[in-house]
Structure formats: structure tokens, C-alpha cells
VEXDREN-2710 file (C-alpha; in Angstrom, 1 decimal):
% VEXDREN-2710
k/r/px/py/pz
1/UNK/92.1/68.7/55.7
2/UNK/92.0/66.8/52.0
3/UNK/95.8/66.8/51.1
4/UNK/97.8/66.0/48.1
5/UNK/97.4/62.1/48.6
6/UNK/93.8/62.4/47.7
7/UNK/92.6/59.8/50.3
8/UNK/89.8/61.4/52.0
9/UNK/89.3/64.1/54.4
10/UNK/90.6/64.1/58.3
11/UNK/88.8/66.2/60.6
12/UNK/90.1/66.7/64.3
13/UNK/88.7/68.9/66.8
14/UNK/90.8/70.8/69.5
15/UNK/90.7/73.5/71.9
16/UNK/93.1/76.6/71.9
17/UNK/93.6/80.1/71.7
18/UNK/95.7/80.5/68.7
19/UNK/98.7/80.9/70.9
20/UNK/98.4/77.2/72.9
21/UNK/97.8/73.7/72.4
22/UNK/95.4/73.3/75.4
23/UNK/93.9/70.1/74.5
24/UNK/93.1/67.4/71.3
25/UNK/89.5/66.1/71.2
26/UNK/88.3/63.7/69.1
27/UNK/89.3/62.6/65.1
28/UNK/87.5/61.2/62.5
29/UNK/88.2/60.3/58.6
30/UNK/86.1/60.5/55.9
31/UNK/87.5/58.8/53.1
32/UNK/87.2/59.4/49.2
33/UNK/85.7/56.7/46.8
34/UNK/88.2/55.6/43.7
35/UNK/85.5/58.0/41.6
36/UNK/85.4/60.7/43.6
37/UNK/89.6/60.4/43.8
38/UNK/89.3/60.2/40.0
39/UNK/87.5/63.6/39.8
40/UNK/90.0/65.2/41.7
41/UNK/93.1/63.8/39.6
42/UNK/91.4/65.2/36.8
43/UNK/90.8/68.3/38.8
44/UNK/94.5/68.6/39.1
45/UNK/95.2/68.2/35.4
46/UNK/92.6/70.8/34.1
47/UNK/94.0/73.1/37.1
48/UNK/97.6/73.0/35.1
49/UNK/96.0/75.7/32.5
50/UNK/95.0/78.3/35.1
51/UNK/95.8/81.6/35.0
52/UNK/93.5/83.1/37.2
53/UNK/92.8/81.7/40.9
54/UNK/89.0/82.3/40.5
55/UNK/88.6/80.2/37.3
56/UNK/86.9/76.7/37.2
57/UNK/87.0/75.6/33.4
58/UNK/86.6/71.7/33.4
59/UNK/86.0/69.7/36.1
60/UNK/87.1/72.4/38.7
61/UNK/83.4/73.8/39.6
62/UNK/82.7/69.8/40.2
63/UNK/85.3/69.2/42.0
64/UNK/85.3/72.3/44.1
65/UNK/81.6/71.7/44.7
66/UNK/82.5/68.1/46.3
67/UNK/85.3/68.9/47.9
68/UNK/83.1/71.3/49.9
69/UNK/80.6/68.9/50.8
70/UNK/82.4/65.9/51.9
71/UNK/84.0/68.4/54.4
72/UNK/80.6/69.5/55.0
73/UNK/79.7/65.5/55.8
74/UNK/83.6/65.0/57.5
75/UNK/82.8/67.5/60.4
76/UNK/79.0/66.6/60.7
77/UNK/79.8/63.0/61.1
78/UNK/82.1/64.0/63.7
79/UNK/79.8/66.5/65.5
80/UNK/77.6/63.6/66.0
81/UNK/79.8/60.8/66.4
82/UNK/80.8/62.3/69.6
83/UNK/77.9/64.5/70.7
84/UNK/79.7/67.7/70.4
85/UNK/77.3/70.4/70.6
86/UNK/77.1/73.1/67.5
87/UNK/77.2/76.2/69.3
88/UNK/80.6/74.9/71.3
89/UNK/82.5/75.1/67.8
90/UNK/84.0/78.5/67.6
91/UNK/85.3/77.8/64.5
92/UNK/86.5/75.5/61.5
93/UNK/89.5/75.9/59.8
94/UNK/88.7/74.5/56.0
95/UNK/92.3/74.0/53.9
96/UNK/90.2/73.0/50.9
97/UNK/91.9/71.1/47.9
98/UNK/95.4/72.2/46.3
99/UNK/95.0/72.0/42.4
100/UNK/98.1/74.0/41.7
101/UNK/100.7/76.1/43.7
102/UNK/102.8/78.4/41.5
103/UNK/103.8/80.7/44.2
104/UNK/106.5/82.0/41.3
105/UNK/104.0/83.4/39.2
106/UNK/102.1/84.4/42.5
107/UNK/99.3/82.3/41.6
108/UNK/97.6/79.3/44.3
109/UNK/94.4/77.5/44.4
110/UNK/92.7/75.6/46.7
111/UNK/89.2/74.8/45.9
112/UNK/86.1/74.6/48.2
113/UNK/84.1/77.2/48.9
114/UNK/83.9/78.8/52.5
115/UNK/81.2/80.6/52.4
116/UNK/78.9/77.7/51.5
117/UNK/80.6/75.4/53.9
118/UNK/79.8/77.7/56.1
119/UNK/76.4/78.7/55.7
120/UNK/75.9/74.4/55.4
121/UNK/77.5/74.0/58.6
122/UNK/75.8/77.0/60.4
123/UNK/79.1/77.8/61.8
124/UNK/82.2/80.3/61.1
125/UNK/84.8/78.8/58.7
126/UNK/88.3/80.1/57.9
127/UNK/89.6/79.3/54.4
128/UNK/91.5/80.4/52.0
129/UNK/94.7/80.2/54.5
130/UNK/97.5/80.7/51.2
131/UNK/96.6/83.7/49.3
132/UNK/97.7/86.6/51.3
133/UNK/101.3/85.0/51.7
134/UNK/101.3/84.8/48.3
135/UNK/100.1/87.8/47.0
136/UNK/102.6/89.3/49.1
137/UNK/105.6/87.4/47.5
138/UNK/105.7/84.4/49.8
139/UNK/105.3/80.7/48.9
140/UNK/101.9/80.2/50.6
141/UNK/103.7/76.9/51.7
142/UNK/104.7/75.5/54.2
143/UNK/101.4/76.4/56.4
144/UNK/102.0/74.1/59.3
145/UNK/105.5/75.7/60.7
146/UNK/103.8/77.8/63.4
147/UNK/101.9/74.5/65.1
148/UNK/104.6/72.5/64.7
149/UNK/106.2/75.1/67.2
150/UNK/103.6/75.0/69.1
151/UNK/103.5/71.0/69.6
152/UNK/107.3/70.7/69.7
153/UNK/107.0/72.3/73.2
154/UNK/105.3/70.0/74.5
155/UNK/107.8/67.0/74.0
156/UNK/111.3/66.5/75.8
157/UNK/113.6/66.0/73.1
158/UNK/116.8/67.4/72.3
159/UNK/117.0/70.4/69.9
160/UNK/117.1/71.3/67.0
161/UNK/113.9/69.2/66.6
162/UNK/112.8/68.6/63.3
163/UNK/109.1/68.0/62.3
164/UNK/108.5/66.0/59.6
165/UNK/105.2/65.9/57.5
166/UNK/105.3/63.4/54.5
167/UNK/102.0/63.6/52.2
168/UNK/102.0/63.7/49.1
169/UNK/105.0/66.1/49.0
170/UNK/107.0/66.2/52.3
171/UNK/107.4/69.6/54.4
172/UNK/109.7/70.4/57.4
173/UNK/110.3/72.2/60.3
174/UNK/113.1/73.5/61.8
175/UNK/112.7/74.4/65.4
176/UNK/115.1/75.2/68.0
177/UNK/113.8/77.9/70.3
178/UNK/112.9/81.0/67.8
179/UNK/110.8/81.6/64.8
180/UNK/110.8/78.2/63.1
181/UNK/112.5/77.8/59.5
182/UNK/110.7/75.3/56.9
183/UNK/110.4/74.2/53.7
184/UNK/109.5/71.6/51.3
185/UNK/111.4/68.9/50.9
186/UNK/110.2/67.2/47.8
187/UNK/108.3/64.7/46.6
188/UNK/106.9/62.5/49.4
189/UNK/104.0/59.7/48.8
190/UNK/102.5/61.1/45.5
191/UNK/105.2/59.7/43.6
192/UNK/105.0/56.1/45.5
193/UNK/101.2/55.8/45.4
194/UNK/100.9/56.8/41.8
195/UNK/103.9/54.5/40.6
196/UNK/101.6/51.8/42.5
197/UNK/98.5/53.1/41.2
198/UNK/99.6/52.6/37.3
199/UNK/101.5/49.1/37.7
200/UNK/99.4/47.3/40.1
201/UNK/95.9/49.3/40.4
202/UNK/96.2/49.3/44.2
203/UNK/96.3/53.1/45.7
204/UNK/99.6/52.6/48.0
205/UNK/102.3/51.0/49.0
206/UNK/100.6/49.5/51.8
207/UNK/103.1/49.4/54.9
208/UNK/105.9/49.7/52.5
209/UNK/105.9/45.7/51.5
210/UNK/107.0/46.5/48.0
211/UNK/109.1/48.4/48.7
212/UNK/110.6/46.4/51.7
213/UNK/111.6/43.5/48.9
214/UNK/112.9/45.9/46.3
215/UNK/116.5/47.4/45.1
216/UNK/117.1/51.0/45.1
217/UNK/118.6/52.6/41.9
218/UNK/120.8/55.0/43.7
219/UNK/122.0/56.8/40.3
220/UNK/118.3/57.3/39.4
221/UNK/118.1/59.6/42.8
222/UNK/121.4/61.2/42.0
223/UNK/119.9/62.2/38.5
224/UNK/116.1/63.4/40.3
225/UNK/118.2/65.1/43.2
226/UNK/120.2/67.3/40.6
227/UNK/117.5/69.0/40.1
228/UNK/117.9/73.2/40.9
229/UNK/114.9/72.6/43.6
230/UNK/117.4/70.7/46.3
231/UNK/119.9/73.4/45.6
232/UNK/117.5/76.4/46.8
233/UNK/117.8/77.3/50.4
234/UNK/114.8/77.5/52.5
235/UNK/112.0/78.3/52.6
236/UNK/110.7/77.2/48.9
237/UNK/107.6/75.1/48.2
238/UNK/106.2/72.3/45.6
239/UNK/103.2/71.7/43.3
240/UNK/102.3/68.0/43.7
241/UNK/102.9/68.0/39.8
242/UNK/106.7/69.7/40.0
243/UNK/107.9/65.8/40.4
244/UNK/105.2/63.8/38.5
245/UNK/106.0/60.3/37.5
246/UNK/105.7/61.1/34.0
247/UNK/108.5/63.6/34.1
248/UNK/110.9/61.8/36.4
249/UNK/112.1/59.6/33.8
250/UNK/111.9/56.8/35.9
251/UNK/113.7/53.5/34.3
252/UNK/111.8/50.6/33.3
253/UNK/111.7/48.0/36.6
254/UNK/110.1/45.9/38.5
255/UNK/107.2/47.1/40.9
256/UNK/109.1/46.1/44.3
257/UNK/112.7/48.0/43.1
258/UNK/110.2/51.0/41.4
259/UNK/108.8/51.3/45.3
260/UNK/112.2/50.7/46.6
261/UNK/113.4/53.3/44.6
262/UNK/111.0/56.2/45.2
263/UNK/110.6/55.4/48.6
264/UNK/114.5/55.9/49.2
265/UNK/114.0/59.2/46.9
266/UNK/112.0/60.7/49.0
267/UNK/113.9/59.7/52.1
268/UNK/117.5/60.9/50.1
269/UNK/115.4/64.5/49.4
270/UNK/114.7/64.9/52.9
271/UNK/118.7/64.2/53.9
272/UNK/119.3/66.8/51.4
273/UNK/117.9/69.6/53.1
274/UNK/120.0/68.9/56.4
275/UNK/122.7/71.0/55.3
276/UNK/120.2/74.0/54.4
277/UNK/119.0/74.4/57.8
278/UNK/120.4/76.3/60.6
279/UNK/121.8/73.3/62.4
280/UNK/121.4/69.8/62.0
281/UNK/118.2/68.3/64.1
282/UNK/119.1/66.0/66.8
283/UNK/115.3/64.5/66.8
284/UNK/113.1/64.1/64.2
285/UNK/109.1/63.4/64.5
286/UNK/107.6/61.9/61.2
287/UNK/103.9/62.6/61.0
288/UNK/101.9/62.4/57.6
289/UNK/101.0/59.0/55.6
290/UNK/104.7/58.4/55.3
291/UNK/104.6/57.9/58.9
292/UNK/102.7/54.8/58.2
293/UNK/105.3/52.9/56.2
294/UNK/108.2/50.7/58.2
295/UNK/110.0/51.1/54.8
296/UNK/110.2/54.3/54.6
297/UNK/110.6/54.9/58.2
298/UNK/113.5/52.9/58.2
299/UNK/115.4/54.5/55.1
300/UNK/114.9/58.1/56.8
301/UNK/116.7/56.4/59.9
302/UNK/119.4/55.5/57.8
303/UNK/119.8/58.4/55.7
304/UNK/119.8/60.6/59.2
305/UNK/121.4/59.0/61.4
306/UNK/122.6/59.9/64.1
307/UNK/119.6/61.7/64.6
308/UNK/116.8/59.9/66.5
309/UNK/113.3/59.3/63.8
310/UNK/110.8/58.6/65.5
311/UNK/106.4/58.5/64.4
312/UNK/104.2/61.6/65.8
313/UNK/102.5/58.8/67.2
314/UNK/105.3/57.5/68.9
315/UNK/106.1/61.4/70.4
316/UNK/102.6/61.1/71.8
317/UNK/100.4/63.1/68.4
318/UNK/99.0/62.2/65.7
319/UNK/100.3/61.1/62.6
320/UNK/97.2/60.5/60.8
321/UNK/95.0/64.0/61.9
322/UNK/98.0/66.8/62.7
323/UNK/97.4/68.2/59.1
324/UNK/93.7/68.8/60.4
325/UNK/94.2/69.8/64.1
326/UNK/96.9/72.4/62.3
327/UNK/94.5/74.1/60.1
328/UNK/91.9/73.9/63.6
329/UNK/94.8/76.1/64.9
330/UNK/95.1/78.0/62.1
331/UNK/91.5/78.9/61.9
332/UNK/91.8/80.1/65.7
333/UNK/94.8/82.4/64.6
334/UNK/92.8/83.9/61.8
335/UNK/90.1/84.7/63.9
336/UNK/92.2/86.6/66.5
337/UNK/94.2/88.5/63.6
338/UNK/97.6/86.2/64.2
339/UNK/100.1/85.5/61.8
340/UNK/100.6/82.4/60.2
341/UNK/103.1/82.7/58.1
342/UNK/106.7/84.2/58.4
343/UNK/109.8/85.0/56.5
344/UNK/111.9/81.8/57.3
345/UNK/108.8/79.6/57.0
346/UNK/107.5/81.1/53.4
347/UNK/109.3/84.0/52.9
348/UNK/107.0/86.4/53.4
349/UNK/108.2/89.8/53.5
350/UNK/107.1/89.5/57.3
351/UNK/105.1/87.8/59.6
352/UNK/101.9/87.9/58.2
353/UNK/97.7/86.9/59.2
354/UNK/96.0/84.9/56.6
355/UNK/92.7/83.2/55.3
356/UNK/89.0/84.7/55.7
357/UNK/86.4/84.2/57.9
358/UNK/83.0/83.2/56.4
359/UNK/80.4/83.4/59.3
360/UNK/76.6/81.4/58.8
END
């Protein structure tokens, strides 16, 4: 999985039948260079003038092109890291990169191509997990609702439970015993790391220190949370680009209130979903990059409180590779025809299969 944070690519093997979480084997990270995260920024801007989810004018066919070989190097690095036999893969499930997601105009890509990955890797890939759902009217996002399910049984907690992923735009899931509802919730890290990228240089917000020592421009966040978006009920999804730090019209400040402040945004656009979901969670379980800051942590306790927030880490997962063991699980539910995708998850017309297997 190479999200919208641009960091590098986790890879996470598991075992299951599409259905259950029987076991989680083994991570690893491969991370991108600042060149090779510079390609795929620019990837993202020449993706903006796409009308046709096939097209690579610009950098796309370059990008697309390394995106499917540092996957290619992520899983063979893990293959041999832990001595994990070839022909005991049954399959991997390859997200590839979002450049845009106009689910409106029934138009998503994701570059990386499956078939070579496949044919690299000698081994069956799924890919191309968002199309379908959109094609079919759906928002082709959020993808991860149906493992989230599938995890949340495994914990004690008391329900609703809501599952909480926060990369570069945050997700959630609602889940309380049925089909699970979930939506985007807005922006999540990408506007952080890229207000920290342009005034300091440095990717991040590392562990939120900036942030930690900054004021929080509370009628900036009224301004960004009047926007139609938090208004919509779920489901609905986000292009990383829908709340871009050149649009926001973020006022002029310091770096440790600018962090403050878009920290606390994205914790104030998560609190502003609450009321659009069935009933309010009693427990939520952060997982995602966002899980990784204290700061930001800490303003999601105090925006929802009383619920308990807790780390995926702390619930016993894994913040850092759930994005990749969900896609693993994905790939198993393409394969035995299941749906991944639903009406109160993307609003699908119904519960629908996705992606497309690529065999060696």
C-alpha cells in the first residue's frame, strides 16, 4: 500500500479466507527517497488534467512505472527478509498510487500496473480494487470498511466502535454489529506534512512537536469546516487535492500555531462527522500516520470525548501496516468473487466485488 502521504510503501503478509482474520505475519516498509516523492507530487499535479483513467500525459507513465517497481522490491524484500516461500503466496493485493479520485464525474486512478507486477513477482496480483464501485455510481472510497469489520471483532470494546484511519486524508468506520457505514472525514496528514514541507523543508510534523507548542486559530477551522463536504451525509469521499494548502486560505503564522492549527482541523473534521453516523461511537481505534502523533492524538480525545481514543497499536493491530494487511484481504476477497464495497460504505448501488486478478 503507497497512500496519499507519499512516504513509502508498507507491505504486510497475512493469512485468511476473505471472510476471517486468521492470522498477521510479518511487515516490512520500503520507504520513498525525497526524488522519488518529488516524482509522485508532480504525478499528482499532471493527474489534475485527466479525463480518461487510461491516460499518462506527463510524468504519469514514470511515475506509474516506479510505483510498480518499488512494490515489486517492497514484497521481495519481505519474501526474503523472512524466508517465506514463493509458491505459499496465494496472492497480493496491489492498491497502487491515487493521482486523482473524482468519483462525481465517475473518473479514479490509481497507477501501477498489475499485470507487470505480476508477471515480475511470478505471482497473482489483484489491482485495480476502485473502478467497478465507481463505474457503478459509488465513491470507490472508503475501501477498508469491510476489514475494519472484520478486525473490530476481534477486540472487546463497547459498541458502536469506530475505526479511525488518518493518512493523508482521514477515513472512518462505523461498526456496530451490521454492514458497516463509512466515509471520509477530511483532510488528515497531507495538509500537516505539506504546510511543514514548504516552511521548514522537513516532511512531517514529527510526533506532533510543532504542533504541541502552537495556538490553534479556531475561526480558521470554522471557515474550512463550512465547507458543503462536512454537510454531506455518509458515505462521500476526498481527492488528496479537494483541501490543498494552496486553496485553504490559510492565514499568515507562525510554523508551531500553522501545525497547531491544521492538526486541530483535522481532529475538528473528524468530530464533525459524529452526528452523521448512526450513533455515536463509544470507542475509537486510530490507526494510520496520525496515529503516530501525541498531538494529534490528544486533540481527537478532546474533541470526542467521552468516547475512549485509543492507537491500533494500543487495541493490539497495527497502526503503521493495516492499510496493507487490508488490501492482503482485499485481494483474498477478489479472488473468491466477494464484495468489497457496499452501499453505506461507498454507496454503491449494492454490495459489489471489485479489482482484477493478473496471474504470472
Amino acid at each position: 500500500m503507497s497512500g496519499t502521504s507519499l512516504d513509502g510503501v508498507d507491505v504486510a503478509a497475512i493469512e485468511s479466507d476473505g471472510e476471517r482474520i486468521l492470522s498477521f505475519g510479518p511487515t516490512g516498509y520500503r520507504p520513498y527517497s525525497d526524488d522519488e516523492r518529488a516524482l509522485l507530487r508532480q504525478a499528482l499535479s499532471d493527474a489534475k488534467a485527466l479525463t480518461e483513467r487510461t491516460s499518462r500525459p506527463g510524468v504519469l507513465a514514470d511515475a506509474e512505472a516506479f510505483i510498480t517497481r518499488a512494490h515489486a522490491e517492497a514484497v521481495e524484500a519481505l519474501l526474503q527478509a523472512e524466508g517465506i516461500v514463493r509458491d505459499k503466496v496465494t496472492i497480493v493485493g496491489f492498491h497502487g498510487q491515487t493521482v486523482l479520485h473524482r468519483p462525481g464525474d465517475r473518473l479514479t486512478v490509481q497507477i501501477g500496473d498489475g499485470v507487470a507486477l505480476a508477471k515480475h513477482l511470478r505471482l497473482t496480483v489483484a489491482y485495480d480494487f476502485r473502478a467497478a464501485d465507481v463505474a457503478a455510481g459509488g465513491q470507490g472510497a472508503p475501501l477498508v470498511p469491510i476489514f475494519h469489520q472484520a478486525l473490530a471483532r476481534s477486540i472487546e470494546r463497547p459498541h458502536p466502535i469506530a475505526v479511525l484511519n488518518i493518512g493523508g486524508v482521514a477515513n472512518v468506520t462505523w461498526v456496530d454489529g451490521g454492514d458497516p457505514v463509512a466515509c471520509d472525514t477530511g483532510p488528515g496528514n497531507a495538509l500537516i506534512d505539506d504546510f511543514m514541507r514548504a516552511r521548514t523543508g522537513a516532511p512531517l510534523d514529527r510526533d506532533g512537536d510543532q504542533a504541541a507548542r502552537g495556538k490553534v486559530d479556531e475561526a480558521f477551522i470554522a471557515r474550512v469546516l463550512a465547507h458543503p463536504f462536512f454537510d454531506l451525509p455518509c458515505p462521500k469521499s476526498l481527492d488528496r487535492n479537494d483541501f490543498a494548502l494552496a486553496n485553504i486560505g490559510l492565514p499568515e503564522m507562525s510554523v508551531a500555531d500553522g501545525a497547531a492549527t491544521l492538526s486541530a482541523l483535522t481532529a475538528a473534521s473528524v468530530a464533525r462527522v459524529v452526528p452523521r453516523l448512526p450513533a455515536t461511537p463509544k470507542a475509537w481505534i486510530v490507526a494510520g500516520g496520525g496515529a503516530r502523533n501525541p498531538t494529534l492524538m490528544r486533540m481527537l480525545s478532546e474533541r470526542l470525548a467521552p468516547a475512549t481514543v485509543e492507537t491500533a497499536d494500543a487495541a493490539g493491530w497495527s497502526s503503521q501496516s493495516i492499510e496493507a494487511q487490508a488490501f492482503a484481504y482485499l485481494a483474498m476477497r477478489t479472488l473468491g468473487g466477494l464484495p468489497i464495497t457496499f452501499p453505506r460504505t461507498t454507496g454503491a448501488p449494492h454490495a459489489m466485488a471489485g479489482g482484477i486478478i493478473a496471474r504470472p
